[in-house]
VEXVOMAR-355178 format. One record per residue (C-alpha): residue number from 1; x, y, z. Coordinates in Angstrom, 1 decimal, decimal comma, m for minus. Each point is the difference from the previous one (the first is absolute). Example, Ala and Ser with C-alpha at 12.3 -4.5 7.8 and 13.67 -1.06 7.14 Angstrom:
BEGIN
[1; [12,3; m4,5; 7,8]]
[2; [1,4; 3,4; m0,7]]
***
This chain:
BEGIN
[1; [138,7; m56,9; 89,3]]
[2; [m2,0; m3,1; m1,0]]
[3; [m3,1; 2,1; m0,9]]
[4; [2,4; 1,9; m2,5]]
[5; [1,4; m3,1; m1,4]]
[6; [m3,3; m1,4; m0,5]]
[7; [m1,8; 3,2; m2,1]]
[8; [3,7; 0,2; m2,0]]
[9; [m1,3; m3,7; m1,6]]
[10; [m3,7; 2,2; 0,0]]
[11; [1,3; 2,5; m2,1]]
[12; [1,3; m2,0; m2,4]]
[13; [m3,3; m2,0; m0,4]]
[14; [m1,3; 3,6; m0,5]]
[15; [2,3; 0,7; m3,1]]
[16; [m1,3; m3,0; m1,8]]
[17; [m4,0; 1,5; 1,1]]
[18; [1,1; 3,7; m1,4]]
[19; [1,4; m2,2; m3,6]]
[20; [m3,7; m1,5; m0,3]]
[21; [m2,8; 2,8; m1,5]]
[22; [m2,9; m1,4; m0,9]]
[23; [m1,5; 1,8; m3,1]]
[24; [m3,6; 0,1; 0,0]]
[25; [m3,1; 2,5; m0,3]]
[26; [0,2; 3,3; 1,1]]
[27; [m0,1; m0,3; 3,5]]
[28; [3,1; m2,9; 0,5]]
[29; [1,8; 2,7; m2,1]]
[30; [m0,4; 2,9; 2,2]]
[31; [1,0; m2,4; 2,7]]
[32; [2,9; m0,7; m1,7]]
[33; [1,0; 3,1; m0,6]]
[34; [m0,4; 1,2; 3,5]]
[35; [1,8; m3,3; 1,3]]
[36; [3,0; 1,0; m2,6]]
[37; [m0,1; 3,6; 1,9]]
[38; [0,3; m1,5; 3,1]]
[39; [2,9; m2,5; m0,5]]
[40; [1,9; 3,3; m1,7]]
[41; [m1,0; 1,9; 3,6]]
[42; [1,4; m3,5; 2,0]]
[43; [3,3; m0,2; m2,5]]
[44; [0,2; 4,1; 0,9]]
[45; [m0,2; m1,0; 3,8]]
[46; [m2,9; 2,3; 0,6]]
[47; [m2,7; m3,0; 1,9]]
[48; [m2,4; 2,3; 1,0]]
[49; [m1,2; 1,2; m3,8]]
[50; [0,7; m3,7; m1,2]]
[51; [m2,1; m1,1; 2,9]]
[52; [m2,9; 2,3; m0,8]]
[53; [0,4; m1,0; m4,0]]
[54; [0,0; m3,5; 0,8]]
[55; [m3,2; m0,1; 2,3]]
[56; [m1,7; 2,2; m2,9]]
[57; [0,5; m2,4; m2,7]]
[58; [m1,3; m3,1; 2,6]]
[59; [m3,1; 1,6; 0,2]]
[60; [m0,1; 0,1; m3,8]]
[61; [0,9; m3,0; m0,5]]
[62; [0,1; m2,4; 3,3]]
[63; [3,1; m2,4; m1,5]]
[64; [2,1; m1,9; 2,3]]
[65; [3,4; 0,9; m1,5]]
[66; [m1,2; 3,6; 1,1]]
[67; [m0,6; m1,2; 3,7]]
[68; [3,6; m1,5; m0,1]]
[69; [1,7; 3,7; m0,7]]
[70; [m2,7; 2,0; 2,8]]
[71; [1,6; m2,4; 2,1]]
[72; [3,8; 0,5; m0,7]]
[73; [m0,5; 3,6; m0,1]]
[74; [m1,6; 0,3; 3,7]]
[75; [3,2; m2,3; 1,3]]
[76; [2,1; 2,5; m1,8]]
[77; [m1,7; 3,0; 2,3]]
[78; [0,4; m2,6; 2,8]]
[79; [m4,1; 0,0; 0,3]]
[80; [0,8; m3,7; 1,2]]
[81; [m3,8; m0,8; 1,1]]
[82; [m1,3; 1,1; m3,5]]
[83; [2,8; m1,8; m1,9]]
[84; [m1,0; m3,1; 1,7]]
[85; [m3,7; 0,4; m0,9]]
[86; [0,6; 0,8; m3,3]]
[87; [1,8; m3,1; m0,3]]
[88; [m2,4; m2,4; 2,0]]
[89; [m2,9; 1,7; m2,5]]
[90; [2,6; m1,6; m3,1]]
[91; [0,4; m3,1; 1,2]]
[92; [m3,6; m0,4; 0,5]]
[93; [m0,5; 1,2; m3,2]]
[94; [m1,4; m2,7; m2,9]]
[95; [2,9; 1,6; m2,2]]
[96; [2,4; 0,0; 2,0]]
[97; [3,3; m1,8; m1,7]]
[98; [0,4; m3,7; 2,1]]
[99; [3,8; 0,2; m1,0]]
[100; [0,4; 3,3; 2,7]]
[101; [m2,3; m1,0; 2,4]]
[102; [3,1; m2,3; 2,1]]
[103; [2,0; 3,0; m0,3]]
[104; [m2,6; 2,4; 1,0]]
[105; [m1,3; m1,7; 3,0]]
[106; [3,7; 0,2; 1,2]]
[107; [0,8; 3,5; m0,4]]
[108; [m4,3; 0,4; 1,4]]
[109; [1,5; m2,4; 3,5]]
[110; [3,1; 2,4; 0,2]]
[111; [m2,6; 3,3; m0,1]]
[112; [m1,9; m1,5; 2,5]]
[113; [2,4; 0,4; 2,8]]
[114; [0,3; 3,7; 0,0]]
[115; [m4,4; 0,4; m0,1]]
[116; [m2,7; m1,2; 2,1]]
[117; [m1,9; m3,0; m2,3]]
[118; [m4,0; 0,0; 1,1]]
[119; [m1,3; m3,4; m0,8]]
[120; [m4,0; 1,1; m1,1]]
[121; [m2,7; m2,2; 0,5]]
[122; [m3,5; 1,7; m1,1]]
[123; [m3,7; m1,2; 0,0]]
[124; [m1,6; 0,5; m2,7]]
[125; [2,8; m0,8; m2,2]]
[126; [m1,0; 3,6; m2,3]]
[127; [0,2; 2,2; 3,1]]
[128; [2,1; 3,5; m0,4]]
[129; [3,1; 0,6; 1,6]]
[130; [1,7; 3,0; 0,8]]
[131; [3,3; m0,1; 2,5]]
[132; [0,7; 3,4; 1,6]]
[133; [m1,3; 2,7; m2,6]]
[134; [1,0; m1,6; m3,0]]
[135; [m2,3; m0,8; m2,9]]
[136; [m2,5; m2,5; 0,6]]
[137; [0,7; m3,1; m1,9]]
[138; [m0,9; m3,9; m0,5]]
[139; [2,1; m1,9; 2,7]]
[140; [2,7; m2,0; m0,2]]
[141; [0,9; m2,5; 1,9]]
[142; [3,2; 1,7; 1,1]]
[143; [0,5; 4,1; 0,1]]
[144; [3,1; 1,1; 1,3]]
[145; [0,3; 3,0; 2,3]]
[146; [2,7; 2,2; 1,6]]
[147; [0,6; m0,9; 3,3]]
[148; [m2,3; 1,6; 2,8]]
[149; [m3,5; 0,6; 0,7]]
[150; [m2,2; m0,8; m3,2]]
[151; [m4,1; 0,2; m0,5]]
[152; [m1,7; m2,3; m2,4]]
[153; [m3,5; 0,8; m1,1]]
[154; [m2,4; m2,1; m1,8]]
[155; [m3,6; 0,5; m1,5]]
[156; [m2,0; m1,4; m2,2]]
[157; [m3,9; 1,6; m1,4]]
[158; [m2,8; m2,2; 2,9]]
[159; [2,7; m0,3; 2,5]]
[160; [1,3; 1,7; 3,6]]
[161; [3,4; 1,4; m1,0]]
[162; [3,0; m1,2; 2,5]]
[163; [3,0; 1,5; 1,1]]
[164; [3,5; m1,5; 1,5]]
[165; [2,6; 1,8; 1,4]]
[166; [3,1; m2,0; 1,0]]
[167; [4,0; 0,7; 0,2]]
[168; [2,5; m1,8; m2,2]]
[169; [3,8; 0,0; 0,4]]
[170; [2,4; m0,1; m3,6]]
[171; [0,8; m4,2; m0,2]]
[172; [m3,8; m1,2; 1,7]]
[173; [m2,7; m1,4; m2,1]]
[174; [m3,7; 0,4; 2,1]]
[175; [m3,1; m2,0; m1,5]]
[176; [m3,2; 2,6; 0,2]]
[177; [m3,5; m1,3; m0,4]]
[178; [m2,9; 2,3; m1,3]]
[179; [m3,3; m1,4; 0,3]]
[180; [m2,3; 2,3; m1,0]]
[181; [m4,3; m0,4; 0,8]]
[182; [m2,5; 0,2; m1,8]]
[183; [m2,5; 2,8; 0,6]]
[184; [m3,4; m0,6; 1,4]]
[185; [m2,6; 0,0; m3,0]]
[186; [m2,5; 2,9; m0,1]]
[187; [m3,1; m2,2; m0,2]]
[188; [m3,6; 2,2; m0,8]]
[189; [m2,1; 0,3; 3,3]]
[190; [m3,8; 0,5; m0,3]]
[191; [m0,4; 3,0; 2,4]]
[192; [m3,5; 0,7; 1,9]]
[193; [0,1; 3,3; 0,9]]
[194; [m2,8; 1,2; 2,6]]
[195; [0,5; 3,1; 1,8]]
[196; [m2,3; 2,0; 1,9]]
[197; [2,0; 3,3; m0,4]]
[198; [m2,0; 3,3; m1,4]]
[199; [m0,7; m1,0; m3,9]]
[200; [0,4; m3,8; m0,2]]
[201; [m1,5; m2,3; m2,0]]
[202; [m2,0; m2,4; 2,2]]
[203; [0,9; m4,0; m1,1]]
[204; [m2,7; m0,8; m2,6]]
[205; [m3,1; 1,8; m1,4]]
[206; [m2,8; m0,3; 2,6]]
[207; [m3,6; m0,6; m0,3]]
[208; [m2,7; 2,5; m0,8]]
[209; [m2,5; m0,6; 2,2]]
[210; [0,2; 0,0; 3,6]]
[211; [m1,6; 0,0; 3,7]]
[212; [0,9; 2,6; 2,9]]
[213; [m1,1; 0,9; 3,2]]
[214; [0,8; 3,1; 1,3]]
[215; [m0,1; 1,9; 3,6]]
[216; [m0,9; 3,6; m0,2]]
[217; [0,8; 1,6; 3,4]]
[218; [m1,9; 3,0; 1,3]]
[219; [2,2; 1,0; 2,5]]
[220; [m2,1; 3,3; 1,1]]
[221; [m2,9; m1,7; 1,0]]
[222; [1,8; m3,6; 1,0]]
[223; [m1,4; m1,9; m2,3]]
[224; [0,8; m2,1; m3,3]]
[225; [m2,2; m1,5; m2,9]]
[226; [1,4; m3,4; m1,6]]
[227; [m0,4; m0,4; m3,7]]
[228; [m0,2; m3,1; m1,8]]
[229; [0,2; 0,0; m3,7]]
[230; [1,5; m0,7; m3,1]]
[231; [2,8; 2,1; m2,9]]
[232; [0,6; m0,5; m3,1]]
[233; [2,9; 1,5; m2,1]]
[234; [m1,1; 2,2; m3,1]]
[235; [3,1; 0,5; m0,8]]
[236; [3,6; m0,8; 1,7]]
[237; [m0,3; 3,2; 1,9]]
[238; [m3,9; 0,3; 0,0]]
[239; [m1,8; m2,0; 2,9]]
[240; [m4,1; 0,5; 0,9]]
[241; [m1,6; m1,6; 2,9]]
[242; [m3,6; m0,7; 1,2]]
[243; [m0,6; m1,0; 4,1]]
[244; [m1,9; m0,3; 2,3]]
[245; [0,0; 1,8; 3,5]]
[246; [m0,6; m2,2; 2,3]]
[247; [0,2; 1,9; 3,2]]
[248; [m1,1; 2,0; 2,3]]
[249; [m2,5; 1,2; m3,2]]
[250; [m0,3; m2,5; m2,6]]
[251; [0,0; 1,7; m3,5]]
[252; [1,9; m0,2; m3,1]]
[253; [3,5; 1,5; m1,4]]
[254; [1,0; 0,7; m3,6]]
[255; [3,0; 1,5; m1,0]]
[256; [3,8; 0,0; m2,7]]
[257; [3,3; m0,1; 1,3]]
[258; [2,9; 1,5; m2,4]]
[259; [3,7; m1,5; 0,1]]
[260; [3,0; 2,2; m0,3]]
[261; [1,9; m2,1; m0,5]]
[262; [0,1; m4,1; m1,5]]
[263; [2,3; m1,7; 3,0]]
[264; [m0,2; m1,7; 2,9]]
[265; [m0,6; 3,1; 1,6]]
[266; [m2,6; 2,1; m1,4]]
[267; [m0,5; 3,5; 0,8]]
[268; [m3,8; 0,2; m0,1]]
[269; [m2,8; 2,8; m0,2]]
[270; [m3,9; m1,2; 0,9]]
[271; [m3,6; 1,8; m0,3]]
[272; [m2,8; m1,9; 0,9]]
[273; [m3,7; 0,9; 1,1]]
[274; [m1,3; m1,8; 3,2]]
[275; [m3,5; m0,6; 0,6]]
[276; [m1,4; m1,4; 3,4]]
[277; [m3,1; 0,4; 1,8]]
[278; [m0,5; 1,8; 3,5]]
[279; [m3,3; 1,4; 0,5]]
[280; [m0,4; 0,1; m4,1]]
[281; [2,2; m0,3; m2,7]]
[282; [3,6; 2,0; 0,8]]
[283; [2,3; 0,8; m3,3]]
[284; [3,7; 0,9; 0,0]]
[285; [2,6; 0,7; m2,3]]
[286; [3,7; m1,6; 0,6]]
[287; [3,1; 0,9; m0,7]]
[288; [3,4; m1,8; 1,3]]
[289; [3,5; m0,3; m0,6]]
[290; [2,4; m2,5; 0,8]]
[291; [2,0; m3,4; m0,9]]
[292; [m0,6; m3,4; m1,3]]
[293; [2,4; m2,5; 0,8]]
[294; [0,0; m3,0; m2,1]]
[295; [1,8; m2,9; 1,7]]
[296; [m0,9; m2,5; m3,2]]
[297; [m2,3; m0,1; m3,0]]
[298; [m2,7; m1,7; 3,0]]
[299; [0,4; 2,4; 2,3]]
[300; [0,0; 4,2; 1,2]]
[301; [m0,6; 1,3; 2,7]]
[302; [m0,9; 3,9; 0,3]]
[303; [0,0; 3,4; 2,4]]
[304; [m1,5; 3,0; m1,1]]
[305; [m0,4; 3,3; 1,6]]
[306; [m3,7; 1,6; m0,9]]
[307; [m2,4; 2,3; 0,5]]
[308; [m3,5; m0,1; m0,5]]
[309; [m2,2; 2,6; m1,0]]
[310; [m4,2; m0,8; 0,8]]
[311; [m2,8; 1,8; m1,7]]
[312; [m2,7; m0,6; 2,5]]
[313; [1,8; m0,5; 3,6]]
[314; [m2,1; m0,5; 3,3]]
[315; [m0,1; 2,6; 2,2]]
[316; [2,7; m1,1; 2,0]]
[317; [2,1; m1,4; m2,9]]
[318; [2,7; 2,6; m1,4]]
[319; [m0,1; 0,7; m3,3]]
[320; [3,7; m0,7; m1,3]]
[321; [1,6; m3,0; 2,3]]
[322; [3,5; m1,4; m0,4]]
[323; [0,0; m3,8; m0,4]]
[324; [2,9; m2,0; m0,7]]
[325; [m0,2; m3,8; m1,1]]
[326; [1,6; m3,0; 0,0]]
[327; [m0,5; m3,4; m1,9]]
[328; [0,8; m2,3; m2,4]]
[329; [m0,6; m1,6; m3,4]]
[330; [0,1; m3,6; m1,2]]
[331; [0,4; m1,6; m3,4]]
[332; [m0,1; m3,0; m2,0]]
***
């Protein structure tokens, strides 16, 4: 019965708030008019269309008198929790009229004992709030609630969101603290990428010139020659080379090795003509296919599989003879 006392001494406040129209530019008018509306719809007993009147002219024109009669109206539906918000948002209001407050913070005390009153603490002070599925909302320092099981929600842009869930019984005031961290900062990273898969680009141009040795293998007749010699890149994908064979016939090689591709891992094709003396001068023609694996800009190593083809064999010597290599190449 108290609670009804109370909001009869509320009402009558709100008689002298429905007296007082402000007349002003176009949008105070249509406030007023809409405000006028409503206090016919609350006179007629019908809340719920003076409730949705008076919320519509607040948004148009956010006055406190127009808090005062959202709150009387959601006491009237017995929406206890919101009436007591409503009022808690006039109080706190700049415009609010000092010669009500006294009154009002009585008939607020007597609300409180049929609603749950959540005592906020937030961190920032501008975080969001939302409690259960309501709107979100600045906080205020108190927000009542029915009694039960409530959620609060808060966020703010560069912070972890945080959730509470906590039970409340009609009469009980709980203080709820939202502390809300900050994000980690996305800082820029200077990323070295080196990758040895099929098509990478090796770390850094490397050097034109270079030496290599290499080991061809004649596995028919159990023998190998070693070559010594130097490369140098035409182009990116373009190599030629000049050695020497050093072994078991000293002679000479010249010869161009294509790239497939630009990576780490080069497909390669090679043609070359060896020339090496055993009993006179022997010629060949070379031709191999295989991979070069560059570890860095300094260094590749390489396995080919070839065959060579010679124009004036010994005797004993076959003409076509499958040699495979394997070596490596240096750079500045």
């Amino acid at each position: 019965m108290r609670r009804v006392a109370a909001f009869g001494l509320i009402c009558a406040v709100a008689s002298l708030a429905h007296a007082q129209a402000p007349a002003a530019d176009l949008s105070k008018k249509n406030a007023t008019e809409l405000r006028d509306l409503g206090n016919k719809l609350f006179e007629d007993k019908n809340y719920l269309g003076a409730l949705a009147v008076y919320k519509e002219a607040y948004t148009r024109f956010p006055n406190a008198k127009i808090l005062l009669n959202v709150g009387i109206t959601l006491n009237k539906l017995e929406r206890f929790a919101e009436a007591a918000n409503t009022l808690q948002r006039y109080l706190d209001d700049k415009d609010a009229d000092p010669a009500m407050k006294t009154e009002l913070a009585k008939a607020l005390a007597d609300l409180d004992k049929s609603v749950g009153v959540l005592e906020l603490q937030v961190s920032p002070a501008d975080v969001s709030v939302q409690i259960n599925d309501g709107e979100w909302q600045a906080p205020s320092k108190l927000f009542r609630v029915p009694g039960g099981s409530v959620t609060i929600n808060g966020k703010k842009d560069g912070h972890r969101a945080e959730t509470k869930t906590l039970s409340i019984k009609a009469g009980e005031k709980q203080l709820v603290t939202l502390g809300l961290s900050l994000l980690p900062r996305q800082t820029d990273t200077k990323v070295v990428y080196v990758d040895s898969g099929l098509g990478a680009k090796p770390e850094g141009p490397r050097a034109r010139p270079g030496v290599y040795a290499m080991e061809h293998l004649d596995i028919s007749h159990g023998g190998a020659a070693t070559l010594v010699g130097v490369t140098f890149d035409v182009i990116d994908r373009l190599r030629v080379e000049g050695a020497a064979i050093l072994g078991p016939n000293f002679g000479g090689y010249a010869g161009a090795t294509f790239s497939v591709l630009t990576g780490n891992v080069r497909p390669i094709v090679a043609f070359g003509m060896p020339v090496f003396f055993s009993e006179g001068a022997r010629y060949g023609v070379r031709g191999a296919g295989g991979i070069e694996l560059q570890i860095n800009r300094h260094l590749a190593f390489v396995a080919e599989l070839g065959v060579e083809y010679l124009l004036n064999p010994e005797d004993d010597i076959k003409e076509v003879v499958f040699i495979p290599a394997i070596g490596a190449i240096g750079r500045l």
